[in-house]
N, C-alpha and C positions, 0 to 999 in steps of 0.2 A: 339342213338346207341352206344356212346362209356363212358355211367353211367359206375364209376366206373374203367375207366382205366386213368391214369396217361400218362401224353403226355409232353415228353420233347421238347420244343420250341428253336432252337437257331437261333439268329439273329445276323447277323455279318453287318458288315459294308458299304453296299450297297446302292443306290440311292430306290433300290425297297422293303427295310424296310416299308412302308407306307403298303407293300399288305401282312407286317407278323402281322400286327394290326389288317385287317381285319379276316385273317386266326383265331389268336389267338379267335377272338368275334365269327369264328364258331366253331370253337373246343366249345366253352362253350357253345353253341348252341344245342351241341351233345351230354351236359352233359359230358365231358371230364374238369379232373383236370389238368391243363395248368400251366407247370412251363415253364418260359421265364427264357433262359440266354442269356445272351447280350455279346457282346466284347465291350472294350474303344469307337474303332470307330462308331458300334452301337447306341452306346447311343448319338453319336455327329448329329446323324441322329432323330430318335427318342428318347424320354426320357424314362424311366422303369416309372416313374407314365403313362404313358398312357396303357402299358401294364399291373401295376399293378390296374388300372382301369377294364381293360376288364378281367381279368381273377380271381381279386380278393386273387391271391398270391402275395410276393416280386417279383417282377425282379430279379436276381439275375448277379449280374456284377463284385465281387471282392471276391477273393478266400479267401483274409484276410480281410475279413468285422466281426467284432467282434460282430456284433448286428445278433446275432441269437440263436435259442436253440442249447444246449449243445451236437453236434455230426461234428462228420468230415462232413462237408455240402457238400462237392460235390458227395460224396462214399452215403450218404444218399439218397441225388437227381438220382443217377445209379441205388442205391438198388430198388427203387421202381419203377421206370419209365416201363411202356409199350413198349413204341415207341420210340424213337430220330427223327425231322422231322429238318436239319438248311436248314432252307429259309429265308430271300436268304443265298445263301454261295459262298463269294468271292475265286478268285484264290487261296488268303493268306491263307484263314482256308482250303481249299482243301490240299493245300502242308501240312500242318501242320498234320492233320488226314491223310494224306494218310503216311508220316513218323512217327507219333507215338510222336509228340510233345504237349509237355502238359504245359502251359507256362501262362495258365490263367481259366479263372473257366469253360468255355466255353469246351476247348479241355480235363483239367482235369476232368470233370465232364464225356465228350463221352469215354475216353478212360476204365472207367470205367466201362460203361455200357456192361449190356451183353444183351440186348432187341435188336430189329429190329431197323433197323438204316436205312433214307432217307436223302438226301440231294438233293438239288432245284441249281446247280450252276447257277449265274446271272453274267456276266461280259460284259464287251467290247467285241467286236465279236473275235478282236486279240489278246483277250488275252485268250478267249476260244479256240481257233485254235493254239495257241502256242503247239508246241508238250511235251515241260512239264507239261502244264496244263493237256493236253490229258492223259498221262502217269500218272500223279496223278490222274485223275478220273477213268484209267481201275484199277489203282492202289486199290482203295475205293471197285470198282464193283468186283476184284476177291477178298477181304476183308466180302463180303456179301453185302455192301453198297445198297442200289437201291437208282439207277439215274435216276431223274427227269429231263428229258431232257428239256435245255429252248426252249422258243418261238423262234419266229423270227418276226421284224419289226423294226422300228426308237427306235433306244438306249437311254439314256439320254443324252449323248457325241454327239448324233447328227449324230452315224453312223446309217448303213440301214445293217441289221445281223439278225445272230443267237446270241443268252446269255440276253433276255429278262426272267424277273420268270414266268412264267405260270400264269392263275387267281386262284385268291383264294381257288376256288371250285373246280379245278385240285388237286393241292395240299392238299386238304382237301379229296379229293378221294383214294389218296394215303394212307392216316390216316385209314382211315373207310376199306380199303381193309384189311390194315397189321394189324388193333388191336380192329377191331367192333366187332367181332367174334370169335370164338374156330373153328378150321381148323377140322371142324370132317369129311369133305369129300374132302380131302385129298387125291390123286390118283386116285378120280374118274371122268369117262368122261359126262358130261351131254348137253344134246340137248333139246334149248326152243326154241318153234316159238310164235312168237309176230309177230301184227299191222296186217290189212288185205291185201287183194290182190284182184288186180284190172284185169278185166276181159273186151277187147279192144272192143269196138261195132263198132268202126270205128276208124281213125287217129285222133280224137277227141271228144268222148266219150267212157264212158264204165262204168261196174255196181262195185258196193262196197260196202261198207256198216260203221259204222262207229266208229271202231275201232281206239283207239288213241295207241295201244304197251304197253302204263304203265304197265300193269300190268305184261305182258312176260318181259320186260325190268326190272318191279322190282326184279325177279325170277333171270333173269341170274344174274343180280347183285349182288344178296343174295349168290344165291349157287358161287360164284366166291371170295368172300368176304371167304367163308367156305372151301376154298382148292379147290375147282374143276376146272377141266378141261372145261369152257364152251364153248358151239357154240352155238349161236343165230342166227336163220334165219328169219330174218327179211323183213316184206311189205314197204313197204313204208309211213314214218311216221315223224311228227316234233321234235322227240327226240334226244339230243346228242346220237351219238352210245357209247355204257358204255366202261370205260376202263378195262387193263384185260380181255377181251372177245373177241374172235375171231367172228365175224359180218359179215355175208351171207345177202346180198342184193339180194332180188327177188323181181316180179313184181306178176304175175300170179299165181292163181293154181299151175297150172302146175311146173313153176317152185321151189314152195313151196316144192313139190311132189318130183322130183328132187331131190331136196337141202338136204331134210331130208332122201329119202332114198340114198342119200351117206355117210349120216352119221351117219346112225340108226345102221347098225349092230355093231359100235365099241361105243356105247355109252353104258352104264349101268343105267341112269335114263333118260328117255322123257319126256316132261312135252310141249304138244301142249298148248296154250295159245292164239293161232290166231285166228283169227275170219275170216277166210276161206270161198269166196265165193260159194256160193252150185249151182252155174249157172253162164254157160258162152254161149255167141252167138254158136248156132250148126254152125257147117259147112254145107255150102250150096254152089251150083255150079257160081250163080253171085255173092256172099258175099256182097248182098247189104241186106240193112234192107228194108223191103217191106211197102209202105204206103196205105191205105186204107180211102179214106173219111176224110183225116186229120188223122188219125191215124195211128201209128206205130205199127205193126206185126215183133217181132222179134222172130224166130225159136230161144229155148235154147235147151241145155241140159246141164243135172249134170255134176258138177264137183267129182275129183277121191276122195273118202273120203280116206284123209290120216291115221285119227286115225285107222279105220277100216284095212287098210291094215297092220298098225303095228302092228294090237292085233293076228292080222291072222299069220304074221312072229315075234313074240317074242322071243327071243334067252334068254334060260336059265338065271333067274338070273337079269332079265333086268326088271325097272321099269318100269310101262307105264301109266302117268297121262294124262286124261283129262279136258276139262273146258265143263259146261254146261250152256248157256246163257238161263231161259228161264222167260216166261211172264206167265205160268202157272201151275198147276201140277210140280212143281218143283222136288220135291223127288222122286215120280213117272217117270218121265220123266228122271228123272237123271239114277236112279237104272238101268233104261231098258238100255240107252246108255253104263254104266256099264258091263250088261253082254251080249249085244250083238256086242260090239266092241273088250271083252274082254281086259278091262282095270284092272290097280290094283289100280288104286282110280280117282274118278271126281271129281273136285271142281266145285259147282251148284253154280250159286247165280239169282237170278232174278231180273233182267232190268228195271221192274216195279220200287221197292224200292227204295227211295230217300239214295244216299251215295253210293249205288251200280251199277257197270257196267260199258259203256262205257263213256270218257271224261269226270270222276271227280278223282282225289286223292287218295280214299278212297273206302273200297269193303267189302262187308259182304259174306262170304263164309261158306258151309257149305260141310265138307270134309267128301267121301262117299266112302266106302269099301264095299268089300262082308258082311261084317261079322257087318260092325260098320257105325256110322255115326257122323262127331262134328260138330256142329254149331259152328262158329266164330264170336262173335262180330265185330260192324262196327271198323275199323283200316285203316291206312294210306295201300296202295298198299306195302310197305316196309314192313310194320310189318306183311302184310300179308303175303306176298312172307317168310319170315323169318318162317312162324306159318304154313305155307305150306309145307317147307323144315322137321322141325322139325318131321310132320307126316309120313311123306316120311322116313325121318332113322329111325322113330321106326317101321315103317309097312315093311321096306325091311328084 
């Protein structure tokens, strides 16, 4: 995701240097060009060969190191850089950036930049909660800074606090939100529902089906990654909830239904992705499930088809994607749900397919308009969400 962008790495002097080793080995992961720059104390923690290992560039640690190509090396390191992410970042380099002090390769090299700039601070809990520090970090955040708020748990000092770094994968979130992408939907509000919904047959059963989110979960991620405003209304499912995204927890239909129509009419792209149960127990006067000979008789009826009511209230202007799961007639079967829900595009894929559907990685989609139709090669749920989005801004 981030081929091709340049990612300034700094590492200051911390115990929790160990989890910018890891960080730097996914940045390259994500095809990202990783310059590390180190401080003194840095390096008394970790060595720059070990990051010159993982990333396959120098370390960079001394502003007067003479062994380099022939340019002002820090003003060069700015010119290019993407991003700036320092994790960890002690109190020391917080005061120093947040005053404008340039005193080493590290802060000369940030003050140059003109790219999106994060910092991860890691300290003692007292020393995070010192009202200087505090003041130096609102100092950073009204500067543009984004602050990665640390963890909380056992310090290395041995205290129980807040000022632990986040894992890797947090911090690597942070990356992939501010420089994976071009913000081309920017000011826009967008509404995905992901994972299924569970429909109660009693205090201890009920119907479902089997929906893992990935795929709505890769969607908001994408369009959130691209400038958007996202809301994700989410069933119930074992994924972290994404950051950047505002996360609607629901159980039911119903309150799916709910959810989405509080937030359908100020959204400008939909994009249903849930795998919505079409049956829930009817209402009956003993609300018992009735046995018969060993057998269970339970009265249903339909659940409210959401897509179908959005396409019936579309407000000018407004997106309205859906998904079609099927095991048959797939284009057929897609088209028709197309023009009788009145949607402006369905992404079909069939369940049958090996790669495609619920609870793998990976999804073969084939994206369907009035007028058009693309088949998608198989791809990660990511790329797909990304190849989905990209349809979507040229067909609006």
């Amino acid at each position: 995701m981030l081929k091709g962008k340049n990612i300034v790495l700094g590492v200051t002097g911390g115990i929790a240097c160990y989890k910018a080793c890891e960080l730097a080995s996914l940045l390259v992961k994500q095809h990202a060009d990783v310059q590390v720059i180190m401080t003194e104390n840095a390096a008394k923690f970790v060595t720059p060969i070990t990051f010159e290992q993982l990333t396959g560039n120098k370390a960079l640690t001394d502003t007067f190191d003479r062994n380099f190509v022939h340019s002002v090396e820090h003003i060069s390191v700015a010119d290019k850089a993407d991003m700036v992410i320092i994790a960890p970042a002690t109190a020391n380099i917080i005061a120093k950036l947040a005053h404008g002090i340039a005193d080493d390769m590290l802060t000369t090299t940030v003050l140059a930049c003109r790219c999106p700039k994060a910092i991860a601070p890691s300290m003692n809990t007292a020393m995070l909660e010192n009202l200087v520090t505090r003041d130096n970090i609102e100092t950073l955040r009204h500067y543009g800074w984004e602050i990665i708020e640390p963890d909380s748990g056992r310090l290395a000092c041995g205290a129980v606090g807040k000022g632990k770094l986040p894992a890797p994968e947090r911090l690597l979130e942070c990356v992939l939100h501010t420089a994976a992408h071009e913000k081309d939907m920017t000011g826009m509000k967008v509404l995905v529902t992901a994972g299924p919904t569970r429909e109660a047959l009693d205090p201890v059963r009920y119907l479902t089906n089997h929906s893992t989110g990935k795929m709505g979960y890769a969607i908001a991620k994408a369009a959130s990654r691209r400038g958007a405003d996202v809301t994700l209304v989410s069933g119930k499912t074992d994924l972290a909830k994404p950051a950047y995204v505002n996360v609607v927890d629901i159980t039911s239909a119903q309150d799916m239904y709910d959810a989405v129509m509080a937030e359908a009419g100020n959204s400008d792209v939909i994009i249903k992705a849930a795998a919505v149960a079409d049956y829930r127990p009817a209402t009956v006067s003993d609300n018992k499930i009735k046995k018969t000979d060993g057998d269970m008789s339970i009265p249903l009826e339909r659940t409210t088809d959401i897509l179908k009511t959005l396409g019936e209230n579309k407000k000018e202007g407004q997106f309205l994607c859906g998904f079609s799961m099927e095991t048959e007639n797939m284009i057929e079967n897609s088209k028709a749900k197309l023009s009788k829900k009145n949607l402006d595009m369905i992404a079909a894929n069939n369940v049958k397919v090996e790669g495609a559907g619920f609870g793998v990685d990976t999804n073969i989609l084939t994206l369907i308009t009035a007028d058009d139709q693309k088949e998608l090669p198989m791809m990660s749920k990511d790329e797909a969400a990304d190849a989905l989005l990209d349809e979507i801004m040229h067909k609006r």
